[in-house]
DRENLUMZA-985117 format. One record per residue (C-alpha): residue in one letter; x negated, y, z. Coordinates in steps of 0.001 Angstrom, whole numbers, padded with zeros to 6 digits, always signed. Layout:
N
aXYZ ...
***
This chain:
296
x+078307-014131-035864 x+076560-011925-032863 x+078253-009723-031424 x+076544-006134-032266 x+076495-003348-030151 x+076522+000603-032444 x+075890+004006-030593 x+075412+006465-032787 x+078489+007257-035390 x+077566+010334-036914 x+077072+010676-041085 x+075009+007740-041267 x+075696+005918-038530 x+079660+005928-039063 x+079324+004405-042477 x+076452+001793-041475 x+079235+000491-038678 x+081522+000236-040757 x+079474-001923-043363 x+078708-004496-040029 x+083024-004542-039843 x+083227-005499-043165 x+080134-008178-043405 x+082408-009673-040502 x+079709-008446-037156 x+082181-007972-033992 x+081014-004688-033370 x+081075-002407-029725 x+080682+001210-030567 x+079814+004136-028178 x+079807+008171-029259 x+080716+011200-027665 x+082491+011903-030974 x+085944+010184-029881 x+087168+010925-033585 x+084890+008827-035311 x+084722+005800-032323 x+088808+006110-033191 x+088072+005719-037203 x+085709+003034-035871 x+088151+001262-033760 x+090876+001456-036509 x+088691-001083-038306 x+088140-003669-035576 x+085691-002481-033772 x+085873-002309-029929 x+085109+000745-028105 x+083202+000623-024954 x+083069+003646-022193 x+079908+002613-020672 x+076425+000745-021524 x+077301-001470-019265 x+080236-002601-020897 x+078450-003043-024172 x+075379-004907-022799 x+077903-007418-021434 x+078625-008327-024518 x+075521-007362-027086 x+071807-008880-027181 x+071573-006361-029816 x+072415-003163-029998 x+071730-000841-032945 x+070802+003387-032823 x+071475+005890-034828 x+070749+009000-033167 x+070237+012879-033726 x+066659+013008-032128 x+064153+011086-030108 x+065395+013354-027065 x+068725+012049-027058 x+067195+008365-027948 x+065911+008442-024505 x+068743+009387-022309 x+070548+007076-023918 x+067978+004261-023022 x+066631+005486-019991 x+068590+008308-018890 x+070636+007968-015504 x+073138+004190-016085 x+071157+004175-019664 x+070800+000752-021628 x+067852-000129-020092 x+069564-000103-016877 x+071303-002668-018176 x+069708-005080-020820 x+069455-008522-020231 x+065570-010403-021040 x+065012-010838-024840 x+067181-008419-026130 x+066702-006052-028856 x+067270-003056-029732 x+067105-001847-032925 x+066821+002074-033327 x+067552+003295-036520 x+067096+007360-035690 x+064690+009390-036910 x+062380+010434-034337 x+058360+010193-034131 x+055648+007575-033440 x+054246+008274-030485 x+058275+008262-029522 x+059023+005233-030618 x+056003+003638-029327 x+056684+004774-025611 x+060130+003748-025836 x+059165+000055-026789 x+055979+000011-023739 x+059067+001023-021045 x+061768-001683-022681 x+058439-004397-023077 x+058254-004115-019019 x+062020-006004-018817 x+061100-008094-021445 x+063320-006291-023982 x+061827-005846-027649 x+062146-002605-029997 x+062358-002126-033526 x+061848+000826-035097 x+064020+001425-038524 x+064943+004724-040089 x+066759+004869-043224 x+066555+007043-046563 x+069427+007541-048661 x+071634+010259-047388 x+075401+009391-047016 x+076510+007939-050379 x+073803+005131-049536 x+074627+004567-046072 x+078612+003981-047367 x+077393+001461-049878 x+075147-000573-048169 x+071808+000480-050298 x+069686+002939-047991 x+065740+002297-047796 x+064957+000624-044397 x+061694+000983-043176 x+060568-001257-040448 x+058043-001659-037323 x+057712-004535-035195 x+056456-007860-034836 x+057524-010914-037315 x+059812-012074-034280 x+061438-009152-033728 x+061705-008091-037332 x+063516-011499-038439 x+065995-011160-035992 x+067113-007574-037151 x+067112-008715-041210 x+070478-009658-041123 x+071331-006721-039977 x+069135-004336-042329 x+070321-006841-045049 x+074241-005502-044490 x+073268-001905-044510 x+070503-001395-046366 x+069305-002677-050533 x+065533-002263-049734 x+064375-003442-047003 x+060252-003469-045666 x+058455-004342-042904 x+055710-001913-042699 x+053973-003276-039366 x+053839-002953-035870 x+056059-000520-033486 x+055772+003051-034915 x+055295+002285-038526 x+058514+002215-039519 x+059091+005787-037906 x+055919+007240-039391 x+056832+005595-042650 x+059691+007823-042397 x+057832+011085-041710 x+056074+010533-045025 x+059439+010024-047224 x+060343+013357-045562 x+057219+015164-046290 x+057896+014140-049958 x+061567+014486-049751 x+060905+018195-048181 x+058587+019307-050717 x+060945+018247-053452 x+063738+019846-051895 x+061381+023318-052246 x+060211+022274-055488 x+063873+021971-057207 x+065338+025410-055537 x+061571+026925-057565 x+062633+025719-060414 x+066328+025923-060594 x+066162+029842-059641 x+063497+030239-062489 x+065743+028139-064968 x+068913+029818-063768 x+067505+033237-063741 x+065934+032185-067481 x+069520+031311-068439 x+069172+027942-068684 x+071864+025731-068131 x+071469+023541-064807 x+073191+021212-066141 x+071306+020453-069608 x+068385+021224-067498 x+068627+018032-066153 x+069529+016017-068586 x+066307+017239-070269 x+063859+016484-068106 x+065079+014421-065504 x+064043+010845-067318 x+060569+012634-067537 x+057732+013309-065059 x+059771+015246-063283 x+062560+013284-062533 x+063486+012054-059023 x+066093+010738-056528 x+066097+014342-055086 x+066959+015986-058293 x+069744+013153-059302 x+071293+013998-055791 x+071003+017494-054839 x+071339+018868-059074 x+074897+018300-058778 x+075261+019970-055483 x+073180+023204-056554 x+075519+023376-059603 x+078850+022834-058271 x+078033+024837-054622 x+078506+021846-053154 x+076893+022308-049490 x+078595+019786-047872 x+075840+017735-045661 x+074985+014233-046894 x+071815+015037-045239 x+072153+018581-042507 x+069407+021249-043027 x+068909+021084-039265 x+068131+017159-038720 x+065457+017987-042220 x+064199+020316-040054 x+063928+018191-036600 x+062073+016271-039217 x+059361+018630-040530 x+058871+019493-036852 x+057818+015469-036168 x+055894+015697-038966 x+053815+018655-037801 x+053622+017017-034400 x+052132+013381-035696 x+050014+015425-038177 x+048029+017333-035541 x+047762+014281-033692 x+045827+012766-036596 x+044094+015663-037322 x+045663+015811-040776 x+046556+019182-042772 x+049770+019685-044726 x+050048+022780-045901 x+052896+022355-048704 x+054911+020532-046082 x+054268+023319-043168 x+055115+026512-046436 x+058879+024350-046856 x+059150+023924-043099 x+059232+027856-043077 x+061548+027634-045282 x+063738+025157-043045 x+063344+027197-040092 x+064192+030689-041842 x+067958+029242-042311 x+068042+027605-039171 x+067438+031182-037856 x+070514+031918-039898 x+073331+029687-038844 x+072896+027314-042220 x+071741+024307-039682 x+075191+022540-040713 x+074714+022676-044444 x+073075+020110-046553 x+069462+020394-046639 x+069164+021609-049631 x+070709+024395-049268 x+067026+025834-048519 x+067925+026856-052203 x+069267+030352-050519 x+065960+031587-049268 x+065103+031762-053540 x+069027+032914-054065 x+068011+036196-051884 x+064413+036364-052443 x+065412+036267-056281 x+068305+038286-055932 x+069887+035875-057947 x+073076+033160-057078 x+073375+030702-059190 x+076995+030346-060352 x+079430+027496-060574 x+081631+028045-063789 
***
């Protein structure tokens, strides 16, 4: 097998490398979290101290980064991957970042013949450690069938949406719908709460209905047991919502349910809650409520 260059091990990315150790990749990891390139390492991969040293021995090197601004210093920054990539290789970034992003990012590699595809994931955590996230894809057939095997390790469904960008604007609209039903199930769990309605039987009423959803068999649980850990952080929602509002003025398009739960998203931001999971936007209806709901 290839060998596969990883930068990016944070809650998503640590996980996905470790599912290309296990499907047998030799893998070269760079992070500035030495912790989790150590956990990395432990498993077999090799660590590398400079792009250099990882283009040496990677065609194709996979990201999975915070934001589109750290994307870019990392491939075009001072000594960045581009400085370095041989002709015809690929890099595969798996961040969540915008369109008109990703699609500058490709024009500047296409000059030294390198190709880009653009694949962010859905899922959260517990998907990214088993190997069934949602990859959405852009880039030509060529480019797309050499990063399948790839997606195939990491991911259960797997599309190929189009051409550079669509795979990160694909992405914006699972998180305009993933947003909104965050908001949508801290509504109603402070109204059934506050009602006295068990959150538990709650769901197991309704959630084989209508209302059902992946959001509600996730974050339920969570809300009930005060369970904030991040399988998805409030702030990268939020660097999210902020893409979204970007590519939707570009297109001219209006979202006002998704720009009401961005408020939302930026009101804990502006208190400290970046760090929890995203939906912990459920304490903006906790206070406006004046109601917590308890864990027994």
């Amino acid at each position: 097998m290839k060998n596969v260059g990883f930068i990016g091990l944070g809650i998503m990315g640590k996980p996905m490398a470790m599912n290309l150790l296990k499907a047998g990749y030799s893998l070269y990891v760079k992070d500035v979290n030495e912790t989790a390139v150590k956990e990395v390492s432990e498993q077999g991969a090799v660590a590398c101290t400079t792009y250099e040293e990882m283009t040496e021995k990677c065609e194709v090197i996979i990201l999975m980064l915070p934001d589109g601004k750290i994307v870019m210093n990392v491939l075009f920054g001072p000594d960045g991957l581009s400085t370095h990539l041989s002709a015809d290789s690929l890099v595969i970034d798996m961040s969540s970042i915008s369109p008109v992003e990703t699609k500058l990012f490709a024009e500047k590699l296409a000059v030294n013949n390198v190709a880009l595809v653009d694949a962010p994931v859905s899922g959260g955590e517990p998907k990214a450690i088993d190997g069934s996230m949602a990859i959405m894809a852009g880039g030509t057939d060529r480019d797309f069938a050499r990063a399948l095997p790839y997606f195939e390790v990491m991911g259960g469904n797997v599309v190929h949406m189009g051409d550079v960008g669509t795979g990160s604007a694909t992405k914006l609209v699972n998180q305009i719908m993933v947003s909104v039903h965050l908001g949508a199930l801290s509504e109603a769990a402070i109204f059934a709460s506050k009602s006295g309605i068990d959150l538990n039987k709650m769901y197991e009423a309704i959630s084989n209905g209508l209302a059902g959803s992946a959001v509600m068999d996730a974050k339920i649980p969570m809300i009930v047991n005060r369970d904030f850990e991040p399988g998805g952080k409030l702030s990268t929602n939020f660097k999210d919502l902020r893409n979204i509002k970007d590519a939707a003025n570009a297109l001219n398009v209006p979202l006002p349910l998704t720009s009401m739960v961005e408020e939302l998203f930026r009101g804990q931001i502006a208190n400290g809650n970046g760090n929890k999971d995203h939906s912990y936007i459920l304490n903006y209806y906790e206070q406006t409520a004046n109601h917590t709901i308890r864990h027994d």
